[in-house]
C-alpha positions as CSV (number, residue, x, y, z in Angstrom):
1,X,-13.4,-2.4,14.8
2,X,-11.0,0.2,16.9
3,X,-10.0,-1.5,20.4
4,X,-11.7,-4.7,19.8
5,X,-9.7,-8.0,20.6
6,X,-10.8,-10.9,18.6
7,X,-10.6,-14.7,19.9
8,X,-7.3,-15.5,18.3
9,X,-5.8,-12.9,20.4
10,X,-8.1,-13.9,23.8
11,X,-9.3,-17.1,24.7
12,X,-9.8,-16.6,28.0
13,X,-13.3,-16.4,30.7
14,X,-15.4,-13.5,29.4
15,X,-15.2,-12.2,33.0
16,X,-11.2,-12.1,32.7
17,X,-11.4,-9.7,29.6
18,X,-11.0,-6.0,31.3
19,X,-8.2,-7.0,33.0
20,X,-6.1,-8.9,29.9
21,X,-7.3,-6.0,27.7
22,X,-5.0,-3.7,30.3
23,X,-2.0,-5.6,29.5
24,X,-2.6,-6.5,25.3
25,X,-3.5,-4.3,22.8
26,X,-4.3,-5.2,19.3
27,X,-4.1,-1.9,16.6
28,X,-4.9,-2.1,13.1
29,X,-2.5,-0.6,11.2
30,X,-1.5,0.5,7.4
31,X,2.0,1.4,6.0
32,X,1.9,3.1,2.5
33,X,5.4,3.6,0.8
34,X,5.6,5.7,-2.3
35,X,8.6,5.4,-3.6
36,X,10.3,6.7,-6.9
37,X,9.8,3.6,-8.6
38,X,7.1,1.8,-7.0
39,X,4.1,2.0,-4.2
40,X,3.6,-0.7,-1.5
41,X,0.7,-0.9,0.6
42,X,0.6,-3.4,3.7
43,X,-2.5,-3.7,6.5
44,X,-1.4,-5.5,9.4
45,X,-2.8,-6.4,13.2
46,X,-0.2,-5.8,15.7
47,X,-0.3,-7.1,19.4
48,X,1.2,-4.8,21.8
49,X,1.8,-6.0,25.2
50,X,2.8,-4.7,28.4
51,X,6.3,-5.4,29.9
52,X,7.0,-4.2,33.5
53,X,10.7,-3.6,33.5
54,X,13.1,-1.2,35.1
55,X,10.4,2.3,36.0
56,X,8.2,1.5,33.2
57,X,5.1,-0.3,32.2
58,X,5.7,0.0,28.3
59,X,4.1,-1.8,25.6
60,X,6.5,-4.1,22.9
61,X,4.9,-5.4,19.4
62,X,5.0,-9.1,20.7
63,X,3.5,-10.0,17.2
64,X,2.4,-8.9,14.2
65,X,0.2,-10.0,11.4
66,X,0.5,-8.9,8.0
67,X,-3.6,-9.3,6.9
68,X,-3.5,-8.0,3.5
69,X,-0.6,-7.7,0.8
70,X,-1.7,-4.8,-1.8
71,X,1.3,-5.6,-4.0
72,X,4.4,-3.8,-5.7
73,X,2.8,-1.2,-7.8
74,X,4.6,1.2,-10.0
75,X,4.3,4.9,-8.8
76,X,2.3,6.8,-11.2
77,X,3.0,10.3,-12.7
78,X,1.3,12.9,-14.7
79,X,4.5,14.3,-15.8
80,X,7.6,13.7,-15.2
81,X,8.4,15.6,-11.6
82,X,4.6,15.5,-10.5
83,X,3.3,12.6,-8.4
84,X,-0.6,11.7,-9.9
85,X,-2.4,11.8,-6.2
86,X,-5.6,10.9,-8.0
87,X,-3.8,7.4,-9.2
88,X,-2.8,7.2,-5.7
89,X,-5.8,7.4,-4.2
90,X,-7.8,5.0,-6.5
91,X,-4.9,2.3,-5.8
92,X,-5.3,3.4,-2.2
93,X,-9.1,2.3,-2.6
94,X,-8.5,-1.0,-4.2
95,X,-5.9,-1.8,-0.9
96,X,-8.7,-1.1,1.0
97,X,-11.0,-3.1,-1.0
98,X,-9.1,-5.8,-0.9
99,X,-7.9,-6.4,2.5
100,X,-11.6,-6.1,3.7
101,X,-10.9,-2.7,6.3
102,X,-12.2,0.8,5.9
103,X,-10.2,4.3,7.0
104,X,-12.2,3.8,10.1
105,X,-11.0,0.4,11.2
106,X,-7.2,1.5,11.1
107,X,-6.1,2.4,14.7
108,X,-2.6,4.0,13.2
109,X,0.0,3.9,10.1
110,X,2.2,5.7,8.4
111,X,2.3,7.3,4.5
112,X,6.0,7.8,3.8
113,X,7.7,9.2,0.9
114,X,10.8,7.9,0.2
115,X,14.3,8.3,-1.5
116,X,13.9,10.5,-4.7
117,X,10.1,10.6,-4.5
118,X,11.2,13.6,-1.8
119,X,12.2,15.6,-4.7
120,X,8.9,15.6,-6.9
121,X,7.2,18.9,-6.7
122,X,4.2,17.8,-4.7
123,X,5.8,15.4,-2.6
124,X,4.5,17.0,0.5
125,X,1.2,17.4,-0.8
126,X,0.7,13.9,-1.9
127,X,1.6,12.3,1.5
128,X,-0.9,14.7,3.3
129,X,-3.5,14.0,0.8
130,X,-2.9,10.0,1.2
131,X,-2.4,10.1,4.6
132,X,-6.2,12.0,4.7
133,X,-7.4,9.3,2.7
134,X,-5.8,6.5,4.5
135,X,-7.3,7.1,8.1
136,X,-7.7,10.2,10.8
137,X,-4.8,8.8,12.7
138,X,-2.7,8.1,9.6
139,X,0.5,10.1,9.7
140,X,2.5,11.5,7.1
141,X,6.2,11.1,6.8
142,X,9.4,11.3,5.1
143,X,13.1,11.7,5.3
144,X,16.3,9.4,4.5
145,X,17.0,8.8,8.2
146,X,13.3,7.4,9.1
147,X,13.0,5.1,6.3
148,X,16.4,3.9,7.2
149,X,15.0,3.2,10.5
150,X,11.7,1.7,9.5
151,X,13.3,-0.7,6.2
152,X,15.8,-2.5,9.7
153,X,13.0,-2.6,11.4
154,X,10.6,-4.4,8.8
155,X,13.8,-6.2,7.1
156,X,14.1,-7.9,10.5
157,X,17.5,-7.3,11.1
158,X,16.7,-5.2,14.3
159,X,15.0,-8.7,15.2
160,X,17.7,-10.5,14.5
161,X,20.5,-7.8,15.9
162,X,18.4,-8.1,19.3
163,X,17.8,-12.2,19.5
164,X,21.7,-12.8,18.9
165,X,23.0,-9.6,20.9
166,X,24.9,-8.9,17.6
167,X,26.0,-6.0,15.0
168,X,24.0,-6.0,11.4
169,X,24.3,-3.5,9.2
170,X,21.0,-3.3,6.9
171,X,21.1,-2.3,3.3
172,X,18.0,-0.9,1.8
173,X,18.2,-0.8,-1.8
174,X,15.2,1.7,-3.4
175,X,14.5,3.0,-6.7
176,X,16.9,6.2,-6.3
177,X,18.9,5.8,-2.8
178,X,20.2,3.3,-0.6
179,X,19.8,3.7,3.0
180,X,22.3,2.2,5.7
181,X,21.1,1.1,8.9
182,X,23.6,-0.3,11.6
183,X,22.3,-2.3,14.4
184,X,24.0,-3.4,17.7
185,X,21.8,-5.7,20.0
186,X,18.5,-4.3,18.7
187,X,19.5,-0.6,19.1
188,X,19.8,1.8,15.8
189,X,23.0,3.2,16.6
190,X,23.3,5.1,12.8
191,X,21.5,6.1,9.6
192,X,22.8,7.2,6.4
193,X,21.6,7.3,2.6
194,X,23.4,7.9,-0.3
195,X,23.0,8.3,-4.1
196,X,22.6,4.2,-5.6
197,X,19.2,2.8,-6.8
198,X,17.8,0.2,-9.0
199,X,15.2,2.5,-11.0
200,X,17.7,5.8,-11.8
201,X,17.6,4.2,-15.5
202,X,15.0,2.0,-17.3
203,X,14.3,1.3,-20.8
204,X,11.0,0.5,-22.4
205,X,10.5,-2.5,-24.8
206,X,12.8,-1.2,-27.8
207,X,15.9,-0.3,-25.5
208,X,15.2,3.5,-25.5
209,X,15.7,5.5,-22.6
210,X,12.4,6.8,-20.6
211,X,13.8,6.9,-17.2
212,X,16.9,9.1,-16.7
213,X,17.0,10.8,-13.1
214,X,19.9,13.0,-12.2
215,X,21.5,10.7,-10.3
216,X,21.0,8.4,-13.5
217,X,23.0,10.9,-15.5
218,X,25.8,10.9,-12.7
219,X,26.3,7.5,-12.3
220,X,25.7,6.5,-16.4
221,X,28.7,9.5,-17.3
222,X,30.7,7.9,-14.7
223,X,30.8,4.7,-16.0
224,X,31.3,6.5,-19.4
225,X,28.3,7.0,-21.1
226,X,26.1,10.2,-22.2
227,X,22.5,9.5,-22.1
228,X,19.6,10.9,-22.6
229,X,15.6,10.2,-22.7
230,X,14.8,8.7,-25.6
231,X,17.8,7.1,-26.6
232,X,18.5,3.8,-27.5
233,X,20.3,1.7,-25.2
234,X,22.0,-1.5,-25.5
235,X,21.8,-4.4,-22.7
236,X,25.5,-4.4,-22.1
237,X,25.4,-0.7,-21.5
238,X,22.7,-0.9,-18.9
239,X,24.6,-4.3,-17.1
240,X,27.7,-2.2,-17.3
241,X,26.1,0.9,-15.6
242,X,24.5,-1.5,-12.8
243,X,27.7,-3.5,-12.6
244,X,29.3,0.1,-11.6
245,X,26.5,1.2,-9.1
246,X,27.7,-2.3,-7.0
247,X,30.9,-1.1,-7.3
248,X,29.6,2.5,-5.7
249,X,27.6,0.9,-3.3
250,X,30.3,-1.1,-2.0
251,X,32.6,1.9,-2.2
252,X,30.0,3.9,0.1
253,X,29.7,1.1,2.9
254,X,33.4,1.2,2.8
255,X,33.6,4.9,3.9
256,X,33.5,6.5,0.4
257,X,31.8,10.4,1.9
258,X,31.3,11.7,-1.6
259,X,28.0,10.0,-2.7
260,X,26.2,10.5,0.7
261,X,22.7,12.3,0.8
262,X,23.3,12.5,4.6
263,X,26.4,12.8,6.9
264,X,28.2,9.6,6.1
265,X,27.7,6.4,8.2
266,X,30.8,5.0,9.9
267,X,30.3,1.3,9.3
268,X,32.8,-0.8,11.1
269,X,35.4,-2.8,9.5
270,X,33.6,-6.4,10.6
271,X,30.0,-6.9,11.4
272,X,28.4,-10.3,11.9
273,X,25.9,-9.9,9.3
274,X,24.4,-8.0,6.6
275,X,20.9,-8.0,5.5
276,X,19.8,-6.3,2.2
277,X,16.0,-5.3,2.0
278,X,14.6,-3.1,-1.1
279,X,13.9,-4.4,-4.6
280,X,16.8,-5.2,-5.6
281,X,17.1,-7.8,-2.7
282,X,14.6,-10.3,-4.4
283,X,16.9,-10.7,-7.4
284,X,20.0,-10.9,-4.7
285,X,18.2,-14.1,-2.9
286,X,16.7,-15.2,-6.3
287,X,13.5,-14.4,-5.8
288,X,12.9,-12.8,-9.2
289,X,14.7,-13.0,-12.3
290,X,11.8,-11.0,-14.2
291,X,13.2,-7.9,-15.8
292,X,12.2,-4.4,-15.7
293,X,14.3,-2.8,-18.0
294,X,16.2,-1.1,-14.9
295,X,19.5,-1.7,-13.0
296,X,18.3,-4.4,-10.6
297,X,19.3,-7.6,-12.4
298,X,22.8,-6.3,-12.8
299,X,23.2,-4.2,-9.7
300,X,22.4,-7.3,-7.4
301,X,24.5,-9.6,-9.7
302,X,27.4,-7.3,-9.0
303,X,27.0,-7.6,-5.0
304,X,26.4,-10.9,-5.1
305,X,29.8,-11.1,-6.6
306,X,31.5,-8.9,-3.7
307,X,29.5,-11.0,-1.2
308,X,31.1,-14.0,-2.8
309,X,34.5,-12.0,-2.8
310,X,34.0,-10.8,1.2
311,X,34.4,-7.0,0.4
312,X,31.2,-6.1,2.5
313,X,32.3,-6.4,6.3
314,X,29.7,-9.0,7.1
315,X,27.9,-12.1,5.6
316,X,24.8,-12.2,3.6
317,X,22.0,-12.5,5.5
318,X,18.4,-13.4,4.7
319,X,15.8,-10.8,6.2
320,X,12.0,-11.2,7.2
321,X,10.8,-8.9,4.6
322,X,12.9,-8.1,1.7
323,X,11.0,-5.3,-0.6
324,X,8.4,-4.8,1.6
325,X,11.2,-3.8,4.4
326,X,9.9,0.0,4.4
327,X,6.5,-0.8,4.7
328,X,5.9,-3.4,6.8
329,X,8.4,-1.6,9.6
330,X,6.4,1.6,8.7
331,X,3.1,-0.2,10.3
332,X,4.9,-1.2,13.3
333,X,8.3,0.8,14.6
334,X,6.0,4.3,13.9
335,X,3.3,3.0,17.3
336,X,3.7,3.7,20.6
337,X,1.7,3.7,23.6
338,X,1.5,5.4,26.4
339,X,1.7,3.3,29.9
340,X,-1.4,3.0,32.5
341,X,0.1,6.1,34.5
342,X,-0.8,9.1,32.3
343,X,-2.5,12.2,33.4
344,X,-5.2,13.5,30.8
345,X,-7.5,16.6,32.2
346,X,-9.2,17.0,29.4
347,X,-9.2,14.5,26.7
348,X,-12.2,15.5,24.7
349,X,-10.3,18.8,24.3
350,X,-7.2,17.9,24.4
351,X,-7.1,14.6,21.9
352,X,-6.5,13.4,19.0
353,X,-4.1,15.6,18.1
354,X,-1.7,15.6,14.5
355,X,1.8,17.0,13.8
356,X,2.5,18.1,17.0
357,X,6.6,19.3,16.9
358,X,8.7,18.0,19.7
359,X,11.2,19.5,22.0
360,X,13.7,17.5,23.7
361,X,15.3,17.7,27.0
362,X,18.3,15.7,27.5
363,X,18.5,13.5,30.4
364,X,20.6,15.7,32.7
365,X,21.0,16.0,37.3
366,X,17.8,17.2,38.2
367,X,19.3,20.7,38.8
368,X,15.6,22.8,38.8
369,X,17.6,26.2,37.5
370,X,19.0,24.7,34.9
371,X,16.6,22.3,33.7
372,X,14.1,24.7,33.7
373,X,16.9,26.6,31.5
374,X,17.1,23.1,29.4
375,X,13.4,23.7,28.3
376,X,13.3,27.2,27.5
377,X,16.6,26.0,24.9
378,X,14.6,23.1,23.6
379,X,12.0,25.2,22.9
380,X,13.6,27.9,20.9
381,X,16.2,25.1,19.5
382,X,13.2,23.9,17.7
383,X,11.6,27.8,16.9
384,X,8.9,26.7,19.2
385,X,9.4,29.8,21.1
386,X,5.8,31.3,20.4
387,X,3.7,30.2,23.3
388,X,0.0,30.0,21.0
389,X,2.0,26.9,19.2
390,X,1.4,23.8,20.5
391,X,4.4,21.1,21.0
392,X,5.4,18.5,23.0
393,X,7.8,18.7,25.5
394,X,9.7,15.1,25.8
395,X,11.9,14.3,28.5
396,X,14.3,11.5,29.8
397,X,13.7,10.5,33.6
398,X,16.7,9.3,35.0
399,X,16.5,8.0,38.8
400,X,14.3,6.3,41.6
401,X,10.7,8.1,41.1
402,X,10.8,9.9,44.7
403,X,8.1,12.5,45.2
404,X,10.8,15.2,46.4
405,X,12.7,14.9,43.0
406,X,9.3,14.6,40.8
407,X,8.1,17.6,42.4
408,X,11.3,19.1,41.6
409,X,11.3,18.2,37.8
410,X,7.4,19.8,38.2
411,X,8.7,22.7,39.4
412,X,11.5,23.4,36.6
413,X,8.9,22.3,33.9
414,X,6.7,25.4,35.4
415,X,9.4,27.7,35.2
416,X,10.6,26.4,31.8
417,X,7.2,26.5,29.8
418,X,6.2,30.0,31.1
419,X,3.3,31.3,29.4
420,X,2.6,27.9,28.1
421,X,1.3,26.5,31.6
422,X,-1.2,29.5,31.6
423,X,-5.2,29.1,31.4
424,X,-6.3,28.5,28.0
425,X,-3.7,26.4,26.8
426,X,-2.9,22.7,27.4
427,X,0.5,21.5,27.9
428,X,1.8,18.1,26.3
429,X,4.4,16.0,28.0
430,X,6.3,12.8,27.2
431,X,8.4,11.0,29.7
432,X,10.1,7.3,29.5
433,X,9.7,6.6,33.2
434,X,6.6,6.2,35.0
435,X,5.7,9.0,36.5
436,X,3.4,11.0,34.3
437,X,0.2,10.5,36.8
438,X,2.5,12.4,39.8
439,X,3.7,14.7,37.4
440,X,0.1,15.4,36.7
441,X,-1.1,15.7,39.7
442,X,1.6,18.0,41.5
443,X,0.9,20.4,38.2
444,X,-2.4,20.8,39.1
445,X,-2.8,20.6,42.9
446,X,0.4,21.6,44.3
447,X,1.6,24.2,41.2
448,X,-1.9,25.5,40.5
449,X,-1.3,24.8,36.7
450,X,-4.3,26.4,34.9
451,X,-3.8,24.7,31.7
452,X,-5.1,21.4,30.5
453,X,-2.6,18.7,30.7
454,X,-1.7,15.9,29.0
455,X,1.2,14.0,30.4
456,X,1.9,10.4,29.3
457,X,4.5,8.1,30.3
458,X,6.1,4.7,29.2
459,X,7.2,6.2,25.7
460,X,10.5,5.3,23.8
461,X,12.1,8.1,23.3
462,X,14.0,7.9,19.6
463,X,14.7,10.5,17.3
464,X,12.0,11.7,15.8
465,X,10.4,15.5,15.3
466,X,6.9,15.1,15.1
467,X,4.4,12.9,16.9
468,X,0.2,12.1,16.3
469,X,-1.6,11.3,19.8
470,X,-4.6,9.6,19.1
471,X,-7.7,9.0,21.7
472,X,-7.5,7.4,25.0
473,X,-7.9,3.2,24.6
474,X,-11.4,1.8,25.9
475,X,-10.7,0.2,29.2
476,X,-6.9,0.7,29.5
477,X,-7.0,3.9,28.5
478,X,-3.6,4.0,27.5
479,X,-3.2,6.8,23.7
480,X,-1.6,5.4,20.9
481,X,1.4,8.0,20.0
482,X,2.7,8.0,16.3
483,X,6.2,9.2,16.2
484,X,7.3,10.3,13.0
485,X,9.7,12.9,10.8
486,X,8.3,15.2,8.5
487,X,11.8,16.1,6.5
488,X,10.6,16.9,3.2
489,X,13.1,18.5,0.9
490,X,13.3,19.1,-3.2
491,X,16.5,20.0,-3.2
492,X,19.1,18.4,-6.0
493,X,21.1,15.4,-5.8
């Protein structure tokens, strides 16, 4: 199923296929989020098409179709701080089942673990294992500031930031952490999470007590009570405890440092709208008003109350997605491609490749001494000092693509990778501007470069620490690049 384009997407002459396949793209994709509380799993089709702007050919998500739903599942555990990857997989299989795709029909996609799901023993484990299971171009990921990134993305609100020019700040609500995303004219300009979550306490049937995270502890003394597991707890107890995690939350967007996970966000004093994805959203917009035996209902009654009152700098907005934020972006923000310029040598070799670290070279005067000196930095910035390691090198062009100031940037990228460049080895390059096939070529024919290369252009370069290349794309040959950050921690909150 890899590469083909269906009718809905084409409808023209058979004859005129090669040439619209150059320009659209059409990747099958799968976002699994495992949570604390609960496990999403979303298959979409996205159609990336090719804008010329600027020095660049690159390829936008012009639409994308959500084909199967697999549902809000609980996360399941076989004890209390180990994630059951058995369960995982089997409600992996049903997905699959279900929305009618195997692994081998998914182009790309994302496994992320999110907000106190980090801290479980085997979080790292689990994503690997799922990520295995999911696809071969399936990444894993995880860290506070990409699933801020991915829940504005699939919340919409870097849609709607970008369609108005305006400033939203997004608010993803999760089972143990909030994230904060703030937007301004479709660009993530900051990412933060702190310590508030719908699922830190829940109750069974009779009242008592079977979820008590730390944070749960924290925020239940603060509001002064002294839990623990197994107890029995009253329903005004647990409104009172949610009633006081709006009041934290709001106290965090305000500038409150002390609850952050992350350095804090500064989130100005008036944006023009705020969208709140996550669980706890549904019960915010009334979408549910079926109870858990958690702090939702009463966390999102209390916002909705400081809405009402203005204390959040902006106005409620409505998103795309609302708990299926983290997901759905996961499938689509995590996909690039590369343009129509790349230089491959050797892709058979060379590609697919996973986990690949990245060192970044800010843009800077195209000063070959010191540029040369920029890579070497980036390099050992990154402990990617060791030359048998492979990593990308990903760089910011800046400038009219003439072949004196190319060769140039060749030149220092010699001098900078030193023993990487050698025989035996291949080199990986990323570059926003178009010029990856000179780059290529002046390597090899002017430079003598004796390694294999792989130099690809028209990528957005973002923050991120790892990437996946996948193969070269039938006829366009562009390689779908998955960028991703792999900042697993189990550290206490």
């Amino acid at each position: 199923m890899t590469g083909v384009v269906d009718d809905e997407h084409f409808d023209g002459e058979p004859d005129d296929y090669a040439m619209w396949a150059v320009d659209n793209v059409i990747l099958n994709s799968v976002g699994v989020d495992v949570g604390s509380a609960t496990t999403q799993i979303a298959f979409s089709r996205l159609h990336l098409k090719r804008h010329s702007a600027d020095l660049t050919s690159r390829y936008v998500v012009v639409s994308r179709e959500l084909v199967f739903d697999g549902g809000v599942r609980l996360t399941p555990y076989v004890d209390g701080d180990l994630i059951d990857a058995l369960a995982l997989g089997e409600m992996l299989d049903a997905a699959y089942a279900g929305s009618g795709w195997t692994a081998d029909d998914i182009d790309t996609g994302a496994v992320i673990l999110t907000g106190e799901a980090l801290r479980r023993a085997n979080s790292e484990a689990i994503a690997q294992v799922v990520a295995r299971r999911a696809g071969q171009l399936v990444c894993a990921t995880a860290g506070h500031h990409m699933e801020a990134l991915l829940a504005a993305y699939g919340s919409g609100a870097v849609r709607q930031s970008h369609d108005e020019g305006s400033v939203i700040l997004n608010i993803d609500i999760g089972g143990g952490t909030t994230k904060l995303t703030l937007v301004d004219a479709g660009r993530v300009v900051g990412t933060a999470a702190f310590l508030v979550g719908g699922r830190l306490v829940a109750v069974d049937g009779d009242g008592r007590l079977i979820r008590l995270e730390p944070g749960g502890v924290r925020h239940a003394a603060a509001a002064g009570f002294d839990w623990a597991l197994g107890a029995a707890v009253a329903p005004a107890d647990l409104a009172a405890v949610g009633e006081h995690l709006a009041q934290e939350l709001a106290d965090a967007v305000g500038g409150r440092p002390d609850l952050f996970l992350t350095p804090p966000l500064a989130v100005p004093a008036r944006v023009d709208g705020v969208v709140v994805s996550g669980g706890v959203s549904a019960y915010l917009h009334g979408r549910e008003t079926r109870e858990f035996g958690d702090l939702g209902p009463s966390l999102a009654a209390g916002l909705k109350r400081r809405f009402d009152e203005g204390v959040f700098p902006g106005p409620l907005r409505v998103g795309e997605e609302a708990i299926r934020a983290t997901v759905v972006g996961a499938s689509e923000h995590t996909v690039q491609l590369s343009g129509l310029t790349g230089y491959v040598s050797d892709p058979d070799a060379s590609l697919p490749r996973r986990n690949l670290p990245v060192a970044h070279v800010p843009a800077a005067e195209l000063d070959e001494a010191a540029l040369a000196a920029s890579i070497r930095c980036a390099f050992e910035t990154r402990d990617l000092a060791d030359p048998d390691r492979e990593a990308v090198l990903a760089f910011t062009w800046r400038g009219e693509p003439r072949y004196r100031r190319i060769a140039a940037l060749a030149r220092a990228v010699v001098v900078g990778l030193g023993d990487r460049a050698v025989a035996g080895r291949t080199v990986y390059l990323l570059v926003d501007g178009d010029i990856a096939m000179t780059v290529g070529r002046i390597l090899v024919d002017e430079l003598g470069v004796g390694a294999s290369l792989v130099v690809l252009d028209g990528i957005q370069l973002r923050a991120f620490d790892h990437v996946d290349l996948g193969r070269p794309r039938p006829i366009s040959g562009n390689v779908p690049i998955t960028i991703k950050s792999l900042a697993f921690g189990h550290g206490h909150v």
